[in-house]
C-alpha positions in Angstrom: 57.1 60.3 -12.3 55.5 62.9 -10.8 53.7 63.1 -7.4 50.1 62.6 -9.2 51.3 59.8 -11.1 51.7 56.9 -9.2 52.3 53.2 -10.2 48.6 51.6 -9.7 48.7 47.7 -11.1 51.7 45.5 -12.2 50.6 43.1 -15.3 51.5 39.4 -14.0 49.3 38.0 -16.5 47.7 40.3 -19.8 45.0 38.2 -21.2 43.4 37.9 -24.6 42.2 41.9 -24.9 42.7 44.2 -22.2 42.4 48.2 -23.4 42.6 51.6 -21.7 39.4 53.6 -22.2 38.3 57.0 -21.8 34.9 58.7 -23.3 36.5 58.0 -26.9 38.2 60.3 -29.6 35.5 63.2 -31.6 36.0 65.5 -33.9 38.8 63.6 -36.2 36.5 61.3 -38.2 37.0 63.4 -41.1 40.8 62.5 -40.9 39.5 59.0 -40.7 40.5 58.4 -37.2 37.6 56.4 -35.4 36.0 57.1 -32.0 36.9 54.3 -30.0 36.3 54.2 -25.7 34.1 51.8 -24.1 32.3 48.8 -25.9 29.7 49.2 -23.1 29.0 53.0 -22.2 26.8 52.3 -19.3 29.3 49.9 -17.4 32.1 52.3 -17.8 30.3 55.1 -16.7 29.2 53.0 -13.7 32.5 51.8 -12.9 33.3 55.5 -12.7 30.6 56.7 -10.6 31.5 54.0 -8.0 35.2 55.3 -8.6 34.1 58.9 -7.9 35.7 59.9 -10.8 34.3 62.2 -13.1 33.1 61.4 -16.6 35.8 61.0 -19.4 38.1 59.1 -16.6 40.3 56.3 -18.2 38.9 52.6 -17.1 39.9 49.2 -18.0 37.7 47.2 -20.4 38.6 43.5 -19.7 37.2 41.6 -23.1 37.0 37.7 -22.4 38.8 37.7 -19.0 42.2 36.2 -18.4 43.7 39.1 -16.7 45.4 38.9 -13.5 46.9 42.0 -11.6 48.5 43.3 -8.6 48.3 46.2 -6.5 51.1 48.3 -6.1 49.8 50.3 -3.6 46.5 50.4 -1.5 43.7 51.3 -4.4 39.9 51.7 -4.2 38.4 50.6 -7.1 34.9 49.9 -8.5 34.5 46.7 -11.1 31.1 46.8 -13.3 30.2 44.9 -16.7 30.6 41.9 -17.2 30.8 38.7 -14.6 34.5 37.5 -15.9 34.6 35.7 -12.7 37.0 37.7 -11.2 38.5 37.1 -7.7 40.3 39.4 -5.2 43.0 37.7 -3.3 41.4 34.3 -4.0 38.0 35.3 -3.4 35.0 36.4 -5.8 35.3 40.4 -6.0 31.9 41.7 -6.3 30.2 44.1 -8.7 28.4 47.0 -9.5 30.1 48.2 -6.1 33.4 49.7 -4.2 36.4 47.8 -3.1 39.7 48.4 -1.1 42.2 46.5 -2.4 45.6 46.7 0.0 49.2 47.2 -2.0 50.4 43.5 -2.7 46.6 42.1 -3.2 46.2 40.6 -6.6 42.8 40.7 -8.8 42.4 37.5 -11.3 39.8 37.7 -13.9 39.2 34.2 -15.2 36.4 33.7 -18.0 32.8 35.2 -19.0 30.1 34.0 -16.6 27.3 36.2 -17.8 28.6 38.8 -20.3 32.1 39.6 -22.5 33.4 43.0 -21.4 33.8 43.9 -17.6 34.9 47.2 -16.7 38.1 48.1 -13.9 38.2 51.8 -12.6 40.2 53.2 -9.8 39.8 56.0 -7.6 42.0 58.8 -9.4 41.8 57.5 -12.5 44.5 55.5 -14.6 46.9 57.5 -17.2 47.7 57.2 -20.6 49.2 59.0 -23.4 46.7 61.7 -24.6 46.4 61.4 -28.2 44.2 63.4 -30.5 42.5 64.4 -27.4 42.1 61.2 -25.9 43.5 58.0 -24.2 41.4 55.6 -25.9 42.7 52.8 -27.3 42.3 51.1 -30.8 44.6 48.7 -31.7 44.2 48.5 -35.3 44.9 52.5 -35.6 47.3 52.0 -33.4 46.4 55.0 -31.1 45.9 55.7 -27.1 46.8 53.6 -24.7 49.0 53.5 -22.0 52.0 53.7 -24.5 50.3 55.9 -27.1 50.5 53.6 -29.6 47.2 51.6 -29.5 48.7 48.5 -27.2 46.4 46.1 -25.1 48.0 45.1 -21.9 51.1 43.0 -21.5 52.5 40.7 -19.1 55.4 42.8 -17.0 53.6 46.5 -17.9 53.1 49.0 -14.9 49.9 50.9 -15.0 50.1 54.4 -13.8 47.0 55.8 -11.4 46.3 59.1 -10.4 46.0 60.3 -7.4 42.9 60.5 -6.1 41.6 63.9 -4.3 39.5 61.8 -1.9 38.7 58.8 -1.0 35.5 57.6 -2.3 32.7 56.6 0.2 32.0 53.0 -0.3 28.8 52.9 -2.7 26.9 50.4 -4.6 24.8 50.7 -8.0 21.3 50.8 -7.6 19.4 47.5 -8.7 17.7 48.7 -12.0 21.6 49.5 -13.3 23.4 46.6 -12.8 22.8 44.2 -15.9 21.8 40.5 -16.6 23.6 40.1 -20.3 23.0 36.4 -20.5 19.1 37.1 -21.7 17.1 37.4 -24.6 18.0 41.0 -25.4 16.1 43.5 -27.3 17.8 46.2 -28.8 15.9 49.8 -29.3 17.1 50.6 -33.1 16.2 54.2 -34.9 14.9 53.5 -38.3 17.6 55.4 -40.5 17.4 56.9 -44.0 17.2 53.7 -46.1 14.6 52.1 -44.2 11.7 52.6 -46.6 14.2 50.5 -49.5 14.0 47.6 -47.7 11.0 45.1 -48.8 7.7 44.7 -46.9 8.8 41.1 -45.8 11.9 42.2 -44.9 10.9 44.8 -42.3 8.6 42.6 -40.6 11.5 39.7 -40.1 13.9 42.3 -39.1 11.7 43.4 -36.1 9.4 40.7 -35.6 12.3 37.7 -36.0 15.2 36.4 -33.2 18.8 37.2 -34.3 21.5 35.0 -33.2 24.9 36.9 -32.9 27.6 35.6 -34.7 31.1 34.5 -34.4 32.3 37.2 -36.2 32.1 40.2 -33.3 34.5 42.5 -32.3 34.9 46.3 -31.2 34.4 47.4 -34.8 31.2 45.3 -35.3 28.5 42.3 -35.0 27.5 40.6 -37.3 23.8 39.2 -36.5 22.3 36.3 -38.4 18.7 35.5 -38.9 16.2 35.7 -42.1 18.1 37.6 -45.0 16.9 41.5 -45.7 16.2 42.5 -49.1 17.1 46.2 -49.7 15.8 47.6 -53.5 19.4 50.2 -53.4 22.2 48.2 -54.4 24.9 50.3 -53.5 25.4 54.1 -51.9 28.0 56.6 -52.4 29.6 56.0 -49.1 29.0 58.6 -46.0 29.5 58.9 -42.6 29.0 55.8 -40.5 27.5 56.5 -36.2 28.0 54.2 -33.3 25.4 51.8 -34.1 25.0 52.3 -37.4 23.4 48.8 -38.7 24.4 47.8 -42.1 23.1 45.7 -44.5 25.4 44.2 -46.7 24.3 42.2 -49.9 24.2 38.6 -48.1 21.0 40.4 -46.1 22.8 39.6 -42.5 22.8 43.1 -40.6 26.1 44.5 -39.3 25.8 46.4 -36.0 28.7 48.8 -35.7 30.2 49.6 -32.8 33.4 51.9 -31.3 36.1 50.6 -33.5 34.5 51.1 -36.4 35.2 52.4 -40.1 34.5 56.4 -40.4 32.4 55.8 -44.1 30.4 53.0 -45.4 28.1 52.4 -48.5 25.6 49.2 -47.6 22.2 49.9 -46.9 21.4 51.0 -43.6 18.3 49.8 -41.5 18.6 52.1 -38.6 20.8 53.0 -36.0 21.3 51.3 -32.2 20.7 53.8 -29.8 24.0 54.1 -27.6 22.4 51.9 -24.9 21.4 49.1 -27.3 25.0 49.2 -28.8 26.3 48.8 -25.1 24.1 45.7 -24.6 25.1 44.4 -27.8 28.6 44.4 -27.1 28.0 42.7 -24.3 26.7 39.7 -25.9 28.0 36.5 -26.6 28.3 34.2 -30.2 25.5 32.8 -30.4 23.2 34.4 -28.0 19.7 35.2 -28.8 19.0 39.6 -29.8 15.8 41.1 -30.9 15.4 44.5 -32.6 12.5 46.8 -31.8 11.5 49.9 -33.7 12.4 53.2 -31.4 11.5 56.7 -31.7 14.3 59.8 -31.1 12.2 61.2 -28.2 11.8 58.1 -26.6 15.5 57.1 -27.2 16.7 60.8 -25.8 14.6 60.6 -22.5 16.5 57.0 -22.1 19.6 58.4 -22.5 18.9 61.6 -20.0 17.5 58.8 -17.6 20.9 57.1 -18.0 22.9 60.6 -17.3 20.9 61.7 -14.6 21.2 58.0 -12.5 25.0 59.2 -12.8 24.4 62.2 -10.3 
């Protein structure tokens, strides 16, 4: 191992769904290869920031909780997301904010307080196999990782850090960017190319009308539930499916896809997610309450340059 790649974390106990991201894989969705990274852009960009680690550093996405490590060496970190109830040497680690952690010191995450996916970065960065370009893992293509080969964390794995060039001066997020997930959330949505096949009634329920997310919700997609959309196309030849593409397959029950998902699709689509609504979805639990509100591309780009430029 070389000098700037130093054991970070032992795995005492892995979890349900623990994954390496980085920014995500581009420019291979025409081999079929999806994007992957982080469920929840904003967090992980967050958790960076606090970090000091520049964008496209390899974080921790900690689905569900479960997780418990322990330093190998004295760390500064930054934890952002999710509230998974997690604990630092016995005691609740806080958020959206810096943390020294000594070698020896353990950090437990137990279960979802308010939100699914909390976020782990650590000054330096942690290290995975490159592949295609990037360390982000998908398990199903097996790919990226800290093996290469797609693996969530398991119980007795080493996780290599980094070093960092500096130490980063203890920081916390300002107010308006940490998140309350455990509300009503509205999700800005870009009409897409389809929209005008969909019935009159439809398009009012879709945007006037409370989704509930369903059970079935992962890091390829959610499915949301509510009144069924009618779409007057009954099939498409299939084409190239964007982070937040929502789908509408013949049942009428939208699919929202997210990081993990398939490169080509042929249902219906109402519109897309903006990046930041997709984060916020992802964060949601079964069951909890989502609304979808019409959004315009200028209005969704000066959002997302208001989001990059609370980064510097």
């Amino acid at each position: 191992m070389s000098e700037s790649q130093l054991t970070g974390f032992r795995v005492s106990r892995a979890g349900p769904l623990a994954l390496l991201q980085d920014a995500g894989r581009f420019g291979v969705r025409h081999l079929g290869v999806t994007q992957g990274g982080p469920a929840d852009l904003h967090a992980w960009a967050w958790a960076n920031r606090l970090a000091g680690n520049p964008w496209g550093t390899a974080a921790l996405e900690v689905t569900f909780g479960g997780l418990e490590l322990v330093a190998e060496r004295d760390l500064t970190i930054a934890l952002t997301g999710a509230d998974l109830g997690a604990r630092h040497n016995q005691q609740a680690a806080p958020l959206w904010r810096t943390l020294a952690i000594r070698a020896g010191d353990t950090l437990t995450f137990g279960t979802p307080v308010n939100g699914l996916r909390a976020y782990l970065a650590v000054a330096g960065g942690f290290r995975g196999d490159t592949v295609m370009g990037s360390a982000a893992c998908v398990v199903r293509e097996q790919l990226g990782g800290f093996d290469g080969q797609g693996s969530s964390l398991r119980e007795g794995d080493i996780l290599p850090v980094n070093e960092a060039k500096s130490t980063p001066a203890d920081q916390v997020a300002p107010e308006s960017e940490q998140r309350d997930y455990g509300r009503t959330t509205t999700l800005n949505l870009l009409p897409g190319a389809q929209i005008a096949a969909f019935t009159g009634r439809s398009l009012f329920d879709a945007f006037n009308s409370e989704w509930q997310v369903d059970q079935r919700a992962d890091r390829m997609g959610v499915r949301l539930t509510g009144p069924r959309l009618q779409c007057t196309i009954g099939s498409l030849v299939s084409e190239g499916i964007s982070l937040g593409a929502v789908q509408v397959p013949p049942d009428g029950q939208p699919i929202a896809l997210l990081n993990d998902r398939q490169t080509i699709g042929g249902y219906p689509r109402l519109g897309n997610l903006t990046p930041l609504a997709a984060s916020l979805l992802a964060q949601c639990m079964p069951g909890q309450t989502v609304r979808l509100r019409a959004a315009g591309v200028d209005s969704a780009l000066r959002q997302h340059r208001q989001f990059l430029h609370s980064l510097r």
